[in-house]
ROMIKOL-265551 format. One line per 4 residues: number of its first residue (from 1); for each residue y, x, z of C-alpha. Coordinates in Angstrom, 3 decimals. Layout:
N
NUM	Y/X/Z; ...
! end
This chain:
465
1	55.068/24.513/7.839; 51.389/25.357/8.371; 51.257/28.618/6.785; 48.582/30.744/8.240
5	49.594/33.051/10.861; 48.839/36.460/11.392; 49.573/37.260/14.855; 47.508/39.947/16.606
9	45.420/38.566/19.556; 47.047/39.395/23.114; 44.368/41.463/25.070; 45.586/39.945/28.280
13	43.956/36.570/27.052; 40.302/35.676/28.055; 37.864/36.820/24.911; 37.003/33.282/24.164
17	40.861/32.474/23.389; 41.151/33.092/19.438; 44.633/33.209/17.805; 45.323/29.635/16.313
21	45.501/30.127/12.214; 47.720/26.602/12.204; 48.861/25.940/15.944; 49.748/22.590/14.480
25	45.908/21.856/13.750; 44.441/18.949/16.308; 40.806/19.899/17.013; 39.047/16.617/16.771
29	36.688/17.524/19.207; 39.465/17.776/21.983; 41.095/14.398/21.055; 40.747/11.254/21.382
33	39.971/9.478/18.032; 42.387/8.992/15.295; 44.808/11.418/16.986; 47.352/12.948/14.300
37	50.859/14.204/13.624; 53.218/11.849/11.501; 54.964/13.035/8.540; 57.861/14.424/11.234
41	55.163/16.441/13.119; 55.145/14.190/15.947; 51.786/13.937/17.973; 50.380/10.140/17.743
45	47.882/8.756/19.794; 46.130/5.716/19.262; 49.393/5.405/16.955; 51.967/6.186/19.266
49	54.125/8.908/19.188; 54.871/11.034/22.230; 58.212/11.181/22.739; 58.360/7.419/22.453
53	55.889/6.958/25.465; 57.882/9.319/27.422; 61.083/7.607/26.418; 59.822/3.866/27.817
57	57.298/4.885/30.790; 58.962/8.097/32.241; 57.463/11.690/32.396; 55.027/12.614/33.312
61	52.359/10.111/32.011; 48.986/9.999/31.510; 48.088/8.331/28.746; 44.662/6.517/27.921
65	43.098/5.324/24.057; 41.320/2.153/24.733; 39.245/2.141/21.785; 38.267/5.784/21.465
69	36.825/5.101/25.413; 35.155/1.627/23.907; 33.580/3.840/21.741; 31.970/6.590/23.934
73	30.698/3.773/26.451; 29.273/2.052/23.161; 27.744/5.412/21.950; 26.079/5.997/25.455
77	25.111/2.076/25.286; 23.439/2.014/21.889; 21.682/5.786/22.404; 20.277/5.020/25.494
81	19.027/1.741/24.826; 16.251/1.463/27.381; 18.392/3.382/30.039; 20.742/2.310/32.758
85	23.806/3.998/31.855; 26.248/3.897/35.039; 30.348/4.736/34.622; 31.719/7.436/37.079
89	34.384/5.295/38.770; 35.360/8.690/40.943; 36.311/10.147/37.477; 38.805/7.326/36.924
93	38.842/4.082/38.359; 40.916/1.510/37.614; 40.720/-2.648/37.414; 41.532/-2.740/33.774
97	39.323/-0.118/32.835; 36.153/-1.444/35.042; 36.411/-4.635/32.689; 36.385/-2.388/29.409
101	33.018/-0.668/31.064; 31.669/-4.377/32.404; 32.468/-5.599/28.539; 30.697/-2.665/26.959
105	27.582/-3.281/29.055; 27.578/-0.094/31.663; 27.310/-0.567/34.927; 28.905/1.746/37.643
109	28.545/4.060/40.423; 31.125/4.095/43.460; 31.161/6.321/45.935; 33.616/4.781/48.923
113	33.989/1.573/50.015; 37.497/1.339/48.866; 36.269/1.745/45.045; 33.597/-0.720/46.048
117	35.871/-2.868/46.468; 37.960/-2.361/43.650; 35.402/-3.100/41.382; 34.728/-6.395/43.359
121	38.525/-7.145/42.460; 37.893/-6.460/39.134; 35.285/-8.914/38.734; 32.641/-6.193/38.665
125	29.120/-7.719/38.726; 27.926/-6.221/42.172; 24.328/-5.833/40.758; 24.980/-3.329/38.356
129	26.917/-1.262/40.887; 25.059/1.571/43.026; 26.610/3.017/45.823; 26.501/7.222/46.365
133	27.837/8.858/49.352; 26.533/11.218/51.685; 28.253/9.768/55.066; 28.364/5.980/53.969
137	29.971/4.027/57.027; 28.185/0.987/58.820; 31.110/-1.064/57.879; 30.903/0.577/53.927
141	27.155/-0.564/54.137; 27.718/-3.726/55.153; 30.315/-4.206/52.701; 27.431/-3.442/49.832
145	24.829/-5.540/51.264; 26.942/-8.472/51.754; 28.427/-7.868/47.769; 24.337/-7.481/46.643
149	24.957/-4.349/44.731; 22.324/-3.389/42.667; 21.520/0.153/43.946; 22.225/2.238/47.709
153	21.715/5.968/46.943; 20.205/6.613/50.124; 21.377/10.301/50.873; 20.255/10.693/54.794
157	17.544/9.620/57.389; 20.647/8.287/59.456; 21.356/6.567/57.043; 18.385/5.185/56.083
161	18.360/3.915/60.137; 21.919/1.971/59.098; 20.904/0.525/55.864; 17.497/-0.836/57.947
165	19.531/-2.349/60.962; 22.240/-4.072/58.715; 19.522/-5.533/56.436; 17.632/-6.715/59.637
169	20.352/-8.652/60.870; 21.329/-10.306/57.939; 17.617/-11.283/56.879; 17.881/-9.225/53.578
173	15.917/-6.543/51.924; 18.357/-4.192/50.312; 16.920/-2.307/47.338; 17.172/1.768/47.539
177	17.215/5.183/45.608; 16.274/7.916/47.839; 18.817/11.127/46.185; 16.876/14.045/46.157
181	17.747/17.770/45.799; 15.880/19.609/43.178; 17.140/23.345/43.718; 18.160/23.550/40.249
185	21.505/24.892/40.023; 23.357/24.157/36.333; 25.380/26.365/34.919; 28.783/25.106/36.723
189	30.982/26.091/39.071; 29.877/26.944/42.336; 31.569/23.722/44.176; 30.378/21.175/41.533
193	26.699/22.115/41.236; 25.284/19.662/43.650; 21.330/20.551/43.411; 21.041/23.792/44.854
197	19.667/23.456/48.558; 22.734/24.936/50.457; 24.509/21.795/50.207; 25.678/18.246/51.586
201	23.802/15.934/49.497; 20.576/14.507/49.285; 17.033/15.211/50.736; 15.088/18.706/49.839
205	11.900/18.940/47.769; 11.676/22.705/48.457; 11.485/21.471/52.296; 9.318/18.733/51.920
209	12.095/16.519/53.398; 12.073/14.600/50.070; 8.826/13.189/50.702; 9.525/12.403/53.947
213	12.536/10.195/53.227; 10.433/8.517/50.834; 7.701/7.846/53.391; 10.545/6.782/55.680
217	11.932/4.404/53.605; 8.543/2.920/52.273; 7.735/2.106/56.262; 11.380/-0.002/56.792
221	10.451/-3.883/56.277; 13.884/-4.487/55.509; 14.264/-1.682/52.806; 13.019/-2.313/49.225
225	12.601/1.658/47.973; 12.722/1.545/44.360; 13.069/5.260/43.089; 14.557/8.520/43.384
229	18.127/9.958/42.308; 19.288/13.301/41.316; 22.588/15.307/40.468; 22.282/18.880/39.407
233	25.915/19.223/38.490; 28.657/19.008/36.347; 30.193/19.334/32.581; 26.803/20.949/31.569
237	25.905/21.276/28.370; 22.567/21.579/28.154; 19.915/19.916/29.104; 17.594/22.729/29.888
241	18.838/22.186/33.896; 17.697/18.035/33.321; 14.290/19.587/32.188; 13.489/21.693/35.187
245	14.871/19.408/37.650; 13.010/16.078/36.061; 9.794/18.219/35.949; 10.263/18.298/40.108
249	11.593/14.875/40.400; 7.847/14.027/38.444; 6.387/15.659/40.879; 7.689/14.110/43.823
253	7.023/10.808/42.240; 3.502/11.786/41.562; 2.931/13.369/44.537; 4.125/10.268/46.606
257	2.002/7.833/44.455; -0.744/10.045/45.392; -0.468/9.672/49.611; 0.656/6.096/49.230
261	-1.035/4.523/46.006; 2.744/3.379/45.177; 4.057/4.467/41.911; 7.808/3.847/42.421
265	9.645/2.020/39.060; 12.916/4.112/39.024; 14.182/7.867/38.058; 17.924/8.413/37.472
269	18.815/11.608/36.689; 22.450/11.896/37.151; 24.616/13.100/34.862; 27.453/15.648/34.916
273	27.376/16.320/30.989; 30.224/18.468/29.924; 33.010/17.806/26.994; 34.976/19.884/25.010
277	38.126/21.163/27.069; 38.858/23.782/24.522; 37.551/24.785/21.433; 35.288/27.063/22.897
281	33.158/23.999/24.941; 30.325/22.825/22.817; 29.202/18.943/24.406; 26.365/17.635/23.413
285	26.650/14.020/21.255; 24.916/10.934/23.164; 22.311/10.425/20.636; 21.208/14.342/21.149
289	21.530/14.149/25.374; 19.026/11.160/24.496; 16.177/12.304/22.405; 16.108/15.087/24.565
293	16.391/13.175/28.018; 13.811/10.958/26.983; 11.132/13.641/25.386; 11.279/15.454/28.456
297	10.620/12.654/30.862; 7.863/11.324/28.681; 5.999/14.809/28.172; 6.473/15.297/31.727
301	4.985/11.256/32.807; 2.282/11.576/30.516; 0.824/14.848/32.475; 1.305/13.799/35.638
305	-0.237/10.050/34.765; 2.719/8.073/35.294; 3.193/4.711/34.503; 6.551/4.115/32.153
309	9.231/4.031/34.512; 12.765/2.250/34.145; 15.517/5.246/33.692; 19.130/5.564/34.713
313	22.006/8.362/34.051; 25.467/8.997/34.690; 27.701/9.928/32.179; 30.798/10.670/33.836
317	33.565/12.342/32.082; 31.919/12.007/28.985; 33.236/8.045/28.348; 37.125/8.699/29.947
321	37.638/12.171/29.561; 38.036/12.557/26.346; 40.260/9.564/25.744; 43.016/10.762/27.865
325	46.175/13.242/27.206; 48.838/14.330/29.904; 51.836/14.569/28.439; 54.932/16.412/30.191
329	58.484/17.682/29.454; 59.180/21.326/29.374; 61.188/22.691/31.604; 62.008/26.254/32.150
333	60.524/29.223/30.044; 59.606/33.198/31.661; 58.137/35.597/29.562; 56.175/38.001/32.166
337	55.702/41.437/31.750; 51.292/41.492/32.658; 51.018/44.888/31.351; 51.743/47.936/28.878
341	53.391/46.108/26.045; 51.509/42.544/27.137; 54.010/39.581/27.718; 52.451/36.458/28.992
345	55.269/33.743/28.682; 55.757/31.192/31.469; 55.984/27.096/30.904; 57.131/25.325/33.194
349	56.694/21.779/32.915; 57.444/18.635/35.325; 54.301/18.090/36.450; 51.558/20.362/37.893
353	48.774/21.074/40.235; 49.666/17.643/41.866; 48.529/15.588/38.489; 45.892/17.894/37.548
357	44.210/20.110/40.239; 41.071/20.968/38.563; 42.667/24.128/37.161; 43.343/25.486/40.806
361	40.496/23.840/42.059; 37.617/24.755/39.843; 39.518/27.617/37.414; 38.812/24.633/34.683
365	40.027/25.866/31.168; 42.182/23.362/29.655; 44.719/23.534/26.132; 47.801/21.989/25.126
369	49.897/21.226/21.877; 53.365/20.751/21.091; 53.771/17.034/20.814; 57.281/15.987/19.769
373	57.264/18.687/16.207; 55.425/20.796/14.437; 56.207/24.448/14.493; 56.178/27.972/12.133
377	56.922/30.085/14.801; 54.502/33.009/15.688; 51.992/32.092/18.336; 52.464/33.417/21.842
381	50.064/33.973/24.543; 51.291/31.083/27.530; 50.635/29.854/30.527; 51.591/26.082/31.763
385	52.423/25.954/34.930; 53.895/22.972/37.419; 56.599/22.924/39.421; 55.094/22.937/42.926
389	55.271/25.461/45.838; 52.165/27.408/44.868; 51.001/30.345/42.814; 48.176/28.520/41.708
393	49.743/25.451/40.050; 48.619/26.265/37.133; 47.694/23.448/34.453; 46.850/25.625/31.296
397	45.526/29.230/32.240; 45.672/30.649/28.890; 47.156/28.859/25.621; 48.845/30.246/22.421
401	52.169/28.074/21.990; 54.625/28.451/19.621; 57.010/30.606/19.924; 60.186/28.666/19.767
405	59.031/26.464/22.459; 62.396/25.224/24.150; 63.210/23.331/27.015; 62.956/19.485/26.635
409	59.588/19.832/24.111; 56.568/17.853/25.081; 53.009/19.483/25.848; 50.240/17.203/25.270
413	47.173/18.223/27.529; 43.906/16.620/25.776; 40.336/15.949/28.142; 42.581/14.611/30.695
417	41.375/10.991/31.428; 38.625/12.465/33.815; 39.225/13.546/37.829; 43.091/14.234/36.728
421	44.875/10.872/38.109; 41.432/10.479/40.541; 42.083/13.979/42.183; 46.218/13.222/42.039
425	48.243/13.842/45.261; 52.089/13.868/46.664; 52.123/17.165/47.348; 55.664/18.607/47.337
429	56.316/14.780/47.592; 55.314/14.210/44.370; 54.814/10.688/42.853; 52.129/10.343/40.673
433	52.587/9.546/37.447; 51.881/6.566/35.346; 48.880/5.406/33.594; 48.950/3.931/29.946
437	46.472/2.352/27.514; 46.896/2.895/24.212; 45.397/0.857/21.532; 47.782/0.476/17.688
441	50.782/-1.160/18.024; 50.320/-1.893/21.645; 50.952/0.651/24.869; 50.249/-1.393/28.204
445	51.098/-0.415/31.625; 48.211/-0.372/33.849; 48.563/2.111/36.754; 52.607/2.111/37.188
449	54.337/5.465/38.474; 54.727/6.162/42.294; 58.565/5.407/43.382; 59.691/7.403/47.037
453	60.059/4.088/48.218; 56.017/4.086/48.312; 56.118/7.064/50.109; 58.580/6.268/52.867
457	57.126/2.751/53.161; 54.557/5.778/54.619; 56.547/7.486/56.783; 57.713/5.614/60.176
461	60.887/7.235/61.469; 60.591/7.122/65.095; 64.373/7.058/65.168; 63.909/3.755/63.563
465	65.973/4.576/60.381
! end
């Protein structure tokens, strides 16, 4: 069953995308932890087989492994010690899940007032919260005052106008980070590198409207400016980017201690660190992103003459990607002619660009595996596709699958517990699907799947139907 295969390699697929050897191997850098196949060849995750998840909660389904995402937030806890390490809640946010992060000792960044407030339904404690946003309502700011989160990420001088004159009429003094923009641009995709200086976010350093916003803030009786924030992209791996850009943020820090005799306590800076999609995406391990992180900002302190100062980051994908898989039913099957004597084949499957749009989005690589058997068959170049309206719903660009892939097998889509159910939508009138966690011998519901009742309760028929 897992001889070697010898299949040539399909020139119409990217140069990164080797033929599989076994293309019943599990990478164990793509899956969440303990992920095998049974003696059948089933796929199990956190113990459960795939076809039986499908079977009870409907396809298709993402599912989530509670203690491979314990894990991650404990390896990011016990590497970075001394830092603040905040959870993404735009990557996936969720009641259940916020008390996993509050038990592991993370705290968490929200970026709306609607996931501000549900992490105050979760029980969140609102002072390890900080709030992002670049156009932060006065009713959004209000709402964060009056919960006492820990942290506004104070992205505008408007804003900075609206977080005075709410603090001023409730008596308070509302602790800040002004975000800054660095001009470093990681090596991303053009949409989610969020440093370079033609963008939405934050206050310039190149334009000297960094230091401004910090002078700003310092002179509002009512603000309590505690540090600057920065975000040079995302799924980096490197940390070359966090060098250069700390290096400036330094030197904004020193340069505003310098006018006003203020050192300022705080420096987060950001996140966005990548994770293995494929087998080709090499992440960095928390304890590595640390010793690095921290070198750099202490070489960097101890030239410029500044004080120790009390760190932050933001992991992101790198505590829930990993410990989710899509799973979805085949469908219908194409083999395309792409070229002289190329075939790409075609798999349809029943969900799409409306479950996962980073692939049309972003062009984000992602792989799949046969979940409900093993397979001998020769590997085939593929490419999974959804079943929406669009040429672009496309889930898995380029994937070797087996060749005796049928309709009614299950593809399991690994790195999928990141930005896939966040970024989820009805087009085509889709409902989206279901949300489990996983832990051995237990599969809980805790995001249940869309009905069209939800949507109609929507839709107000004028006719009064």
């Amino acid at each position: 069953m897992n001889q070697p295969l010898t299949s040539p390699h399909n020139p119409a697929a990217p140069d990164w995308l080797q033929v599989p050897s076994d293309l019943n191997h599990l990478d164990p850098a793509l899956w969440p932890g303990g992920t095998r196949r049974d003696d059948s060849g089933a796929l199990l995750v956190a113990g459960h087989r795939c076809q039986d998840l499908l079977a009870q909660f409907g396809s298709p389904l993402y599912v989530l492994d509670e203690m491979d995402f314990r894990a991650r937030a404990q390896g990011f806890r016990r590497e970075f010690a001394n830092w603040d390490v905040y959870y993404a809640g735009k990557a996936f946010l969720n009641r259940t899940v916020l008390r996993w992060v509050e038990q592991e000792g993370l705290s968490l960044d929200v970026c709306s007032g609607n996931e501000l407030l549900v992490a105050l339904a979760a029980d969140f404690p609102p002072a390890r919260i900080e709030f992002h946003g670049n156009n932060k309502s006065e009713e959004e700011l209000g709402l964060a005052i009056d919960a006492g989160v820990g942290r506004i990420i104070a992205d505008s001088f408007v804003e900075l106008e609206r977080i005075e004159a709410l603090a001023s009429a409730r008596d308070v003094v509302v602790p800040i980070l002004v975000r800054i923009t660095t001009g470093v641009e990681a090596h991303t995709h053009q949409y989610i590198a969020t440093a370079h200086e033609d963008q939405k976010f934050g206050f310039s350093i190149h334009s000297g409207r960094a230091l401004e916003a910090l002078q700003a803030a310092s002179e509002h009786p009512h603000i309590k400016l505690m540090g600057i924030h920065s975000h040079i992209g995302s799924q980096i791996f490197d940390t070359a980017g966090f060098a250069v850009a700390a290096r400036k943020m330094l030197g904004v820090l020193a340069e505003f201690r310098d006018l006003s005799g203020v050192q300022l306590p705080e420096l987060n800076l950001g996140g966005g660190f990548g994770i293995a999609y494929t087998s080709a995406d090499q992440a960095l391990a928390p304890g590595e992103l640390a010793s690095q992180l921290t070198a750099i900002v202490s070489q960097a302190c101890a030239e410029l003459g500044l004080a120790e100062l009390r760190l932050a980051i933001e992991p992101g994908r790198a505590i829930c990607g990993p410990p989710g898989v899509a799973l979805y039913t085949v469908g219908t099957i194409k083999p395309v002619v792409v070229g002289p004597e190329l075939t790409r084949t075609y798999v349809a499957v029943d969900g799409g660009m409306s479950d996962n749009i980073r692939t049309a989005l972003y062009r984000a690589d992602y792989t799949a595996s046969l979940a409900n058997r093993c397979s001998s068959a020769e590997p085939i170049l593929a490419r999974v596709v959804g079943k929406h309206c669009e040429s672009g719903d496309q889930l898995v660009r380029d994937v070797y699958l087996p060749a005796d892939i049928v309709p009614g097998d299950i593809l399991a889509v690994p790195g999928s517990g990141a930005y896939a159910r966040s970024l989820a939508s009805n087009y085509n009138h889709a409902t989206r699907p279901a949300v489990v966690a996983l832990r051995e011998g237990e599969a809980q519901l805790i995001m249940r799947r869309e009905t069209l009742d939800d949507l109609l309760n929507l839709d107000i028929d004028l006719n009064g139907r």
